[in-house]
N, CA, C and O of each residue as an XYZ file, in Angstrom:
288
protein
N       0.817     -1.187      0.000
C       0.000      0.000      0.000
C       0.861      1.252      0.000
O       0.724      2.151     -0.829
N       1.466      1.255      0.661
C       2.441      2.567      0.894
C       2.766      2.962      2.760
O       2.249      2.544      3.796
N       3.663      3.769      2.525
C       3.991      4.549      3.991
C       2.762      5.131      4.310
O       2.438      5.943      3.443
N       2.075      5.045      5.081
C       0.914      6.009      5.586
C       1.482      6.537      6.723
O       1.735      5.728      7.616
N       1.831      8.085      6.970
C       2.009      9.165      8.031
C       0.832      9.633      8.457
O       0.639     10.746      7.968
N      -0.288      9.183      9.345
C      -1.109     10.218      9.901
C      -0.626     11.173     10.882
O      -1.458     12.079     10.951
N       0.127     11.330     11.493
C       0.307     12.012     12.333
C      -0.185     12.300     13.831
O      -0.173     13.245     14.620
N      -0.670     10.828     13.789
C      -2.402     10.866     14.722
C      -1.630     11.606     16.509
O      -2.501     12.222     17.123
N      -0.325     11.572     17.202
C       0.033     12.462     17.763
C       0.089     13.763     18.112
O       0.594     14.316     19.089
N      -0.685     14.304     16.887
C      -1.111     16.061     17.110
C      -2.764     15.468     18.192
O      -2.956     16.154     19.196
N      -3.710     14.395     17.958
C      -4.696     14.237     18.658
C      -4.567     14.289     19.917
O      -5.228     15.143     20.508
N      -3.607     13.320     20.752
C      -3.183     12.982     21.959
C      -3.108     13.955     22.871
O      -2.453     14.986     22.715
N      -3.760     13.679     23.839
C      -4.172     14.822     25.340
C      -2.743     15.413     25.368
O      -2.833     16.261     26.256
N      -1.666     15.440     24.970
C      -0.292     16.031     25.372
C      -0.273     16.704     23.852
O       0.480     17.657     23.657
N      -0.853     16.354     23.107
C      -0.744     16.880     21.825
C      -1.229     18.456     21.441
O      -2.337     18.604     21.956
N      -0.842     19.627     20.769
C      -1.433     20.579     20.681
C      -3.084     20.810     19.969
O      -3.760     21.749     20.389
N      -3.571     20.002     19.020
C      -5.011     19.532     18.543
C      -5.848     18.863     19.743
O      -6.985     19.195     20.079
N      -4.909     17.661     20.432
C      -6.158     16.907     21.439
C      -5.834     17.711     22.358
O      -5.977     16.828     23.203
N      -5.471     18.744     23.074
C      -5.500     19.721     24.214
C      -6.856     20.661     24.244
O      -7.729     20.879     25.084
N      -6.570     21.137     22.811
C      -7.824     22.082     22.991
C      -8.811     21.375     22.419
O      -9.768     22.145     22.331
N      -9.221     19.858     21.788
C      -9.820     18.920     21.990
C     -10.888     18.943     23.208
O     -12.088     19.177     23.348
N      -9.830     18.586     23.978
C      -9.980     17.948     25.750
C     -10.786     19.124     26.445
O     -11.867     18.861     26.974
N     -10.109     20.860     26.458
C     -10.527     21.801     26.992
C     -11.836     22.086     26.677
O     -12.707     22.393     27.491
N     -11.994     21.958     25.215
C     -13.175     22.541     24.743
C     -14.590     21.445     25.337
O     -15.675     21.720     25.849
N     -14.006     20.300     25.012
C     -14.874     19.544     25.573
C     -15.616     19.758     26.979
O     -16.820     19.818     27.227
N     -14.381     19.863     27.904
C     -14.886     19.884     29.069
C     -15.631     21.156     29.624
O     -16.195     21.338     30.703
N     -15.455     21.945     28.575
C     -15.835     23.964     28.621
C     -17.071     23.428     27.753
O     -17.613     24.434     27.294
N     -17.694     22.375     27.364
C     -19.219     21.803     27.235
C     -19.872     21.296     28.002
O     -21.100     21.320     28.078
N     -18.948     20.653     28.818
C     -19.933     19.517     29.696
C     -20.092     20.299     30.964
O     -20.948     19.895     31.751
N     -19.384     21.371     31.278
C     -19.604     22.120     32.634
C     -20.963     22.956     31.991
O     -22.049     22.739     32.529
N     -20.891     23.913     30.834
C     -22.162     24.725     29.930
C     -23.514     23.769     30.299
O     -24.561     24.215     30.767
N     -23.189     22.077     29.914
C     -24.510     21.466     29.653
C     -24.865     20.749     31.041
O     -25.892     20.074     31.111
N     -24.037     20.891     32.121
C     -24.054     20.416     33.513
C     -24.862     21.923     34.316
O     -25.641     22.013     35.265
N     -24.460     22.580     33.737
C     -25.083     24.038     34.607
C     -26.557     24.417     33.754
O     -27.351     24.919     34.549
N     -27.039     24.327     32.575
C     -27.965     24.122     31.883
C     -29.176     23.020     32.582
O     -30.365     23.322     32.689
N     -28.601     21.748     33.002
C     -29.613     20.264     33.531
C     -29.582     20.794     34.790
O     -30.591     20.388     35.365
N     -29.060     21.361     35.373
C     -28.719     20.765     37.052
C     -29.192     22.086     37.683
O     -29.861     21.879     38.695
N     -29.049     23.265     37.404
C     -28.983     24.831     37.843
C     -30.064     25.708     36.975
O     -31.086     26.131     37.514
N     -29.856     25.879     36.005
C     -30.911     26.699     35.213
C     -32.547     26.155     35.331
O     -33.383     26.931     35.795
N     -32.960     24.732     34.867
C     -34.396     24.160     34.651
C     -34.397     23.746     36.200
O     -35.097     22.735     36.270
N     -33.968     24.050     37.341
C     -34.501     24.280     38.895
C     -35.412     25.307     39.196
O     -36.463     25.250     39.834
N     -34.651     26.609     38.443
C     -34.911     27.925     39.021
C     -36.912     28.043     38.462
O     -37.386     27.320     37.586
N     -37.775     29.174     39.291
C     -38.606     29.246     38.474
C     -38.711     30.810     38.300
O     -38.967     31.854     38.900
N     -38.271     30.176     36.835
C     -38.356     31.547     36.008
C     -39.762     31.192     34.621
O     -39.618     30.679     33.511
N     -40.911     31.670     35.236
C     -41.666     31.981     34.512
C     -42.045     32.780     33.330
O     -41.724     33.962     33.454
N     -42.549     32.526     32.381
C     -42.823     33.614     31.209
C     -43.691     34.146     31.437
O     -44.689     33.610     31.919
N     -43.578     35.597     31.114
C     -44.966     36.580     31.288
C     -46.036     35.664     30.929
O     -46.804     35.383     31.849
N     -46.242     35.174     29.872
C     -47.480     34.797     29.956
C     -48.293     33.668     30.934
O     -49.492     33.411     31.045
N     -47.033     33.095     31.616
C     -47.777     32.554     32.651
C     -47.552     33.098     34.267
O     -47.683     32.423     35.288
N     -47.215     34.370     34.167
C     -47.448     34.909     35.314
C     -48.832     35.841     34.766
O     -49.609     36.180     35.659
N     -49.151     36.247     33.405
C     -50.330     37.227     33.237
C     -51.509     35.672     33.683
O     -52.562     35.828     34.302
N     -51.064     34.463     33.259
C     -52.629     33.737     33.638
C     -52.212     33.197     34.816
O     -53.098     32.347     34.906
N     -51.432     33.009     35.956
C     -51.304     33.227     37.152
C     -52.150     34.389     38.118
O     -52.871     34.427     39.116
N     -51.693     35.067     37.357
C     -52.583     36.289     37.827
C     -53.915     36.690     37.578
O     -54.426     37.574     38.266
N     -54.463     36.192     36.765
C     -55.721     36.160     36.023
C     -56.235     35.038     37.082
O     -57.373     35.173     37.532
N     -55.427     33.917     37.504
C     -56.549     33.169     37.879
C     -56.686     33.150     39.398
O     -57.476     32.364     39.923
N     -55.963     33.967     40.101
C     -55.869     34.587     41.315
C     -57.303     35.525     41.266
O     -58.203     35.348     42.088
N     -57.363     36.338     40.401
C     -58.415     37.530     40.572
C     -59.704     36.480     40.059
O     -60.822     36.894     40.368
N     -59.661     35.321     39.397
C     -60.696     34.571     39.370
C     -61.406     34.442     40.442
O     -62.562     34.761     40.719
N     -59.983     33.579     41.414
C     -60.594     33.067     42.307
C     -60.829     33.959     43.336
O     -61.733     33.647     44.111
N     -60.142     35.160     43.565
C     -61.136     36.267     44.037
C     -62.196     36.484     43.963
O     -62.578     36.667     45.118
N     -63.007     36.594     43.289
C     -64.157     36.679     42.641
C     -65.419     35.856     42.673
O     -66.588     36.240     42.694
N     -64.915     34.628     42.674
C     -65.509     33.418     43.382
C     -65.929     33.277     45.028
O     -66.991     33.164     45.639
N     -64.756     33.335     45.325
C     -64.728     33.497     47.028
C     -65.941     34.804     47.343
O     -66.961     34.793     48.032
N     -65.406     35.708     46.640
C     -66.293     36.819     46.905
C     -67.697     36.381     47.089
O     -68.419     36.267     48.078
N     -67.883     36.132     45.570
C     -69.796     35.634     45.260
C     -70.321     34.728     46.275
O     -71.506     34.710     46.605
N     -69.227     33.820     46.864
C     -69.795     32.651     47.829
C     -70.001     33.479     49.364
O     -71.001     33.105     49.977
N     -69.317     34.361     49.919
C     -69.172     35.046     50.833
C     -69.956     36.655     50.646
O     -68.953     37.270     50.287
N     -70.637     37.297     50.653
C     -70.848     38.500     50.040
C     -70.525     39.260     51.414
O     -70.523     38.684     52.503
N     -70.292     40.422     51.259
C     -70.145     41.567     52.187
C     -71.456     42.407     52.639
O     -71.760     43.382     51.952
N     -72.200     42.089     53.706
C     -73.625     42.507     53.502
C     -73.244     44.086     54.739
O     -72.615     44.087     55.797
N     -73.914     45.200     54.033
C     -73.292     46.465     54.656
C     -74.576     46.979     55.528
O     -74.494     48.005     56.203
């Protein structure tokens, strides 16, 4: 077949290619570890479900009210 040179030593964790390989990688898995684990905990709602949060608060205001009336 022939001499085949890959060079596959530029890959290798000591290598200048598999270094920033390795870094970049791991500068993903911390991004997609803080994304699963930290971010989808928090509750950060979208306006629109704090506007029907709130909508259904003054519902049930309203309800309570009619069942209870305020007689003056």
């Amino acid at each position: 077949m022939g001499d085949v040179n890959l060079r596959l030593d530029y890959f290798s964790p000591t290598g200048f290619i598999g270094f920033w390989i390795l870094f970049i990688g791991i500068f993903f898995t911390f991004i997609m570890f803080y994304f699963v684990f930290f971010r989808l905990t928090e509750n950060d709602y979208s306006y629109k479900d704090k506007e029907r949060k709130k909508d259904e608060k003054e519902r049930q205001k309203q309800r309570i009210a009619r069942l209870y009336p305020k007689e003056n």
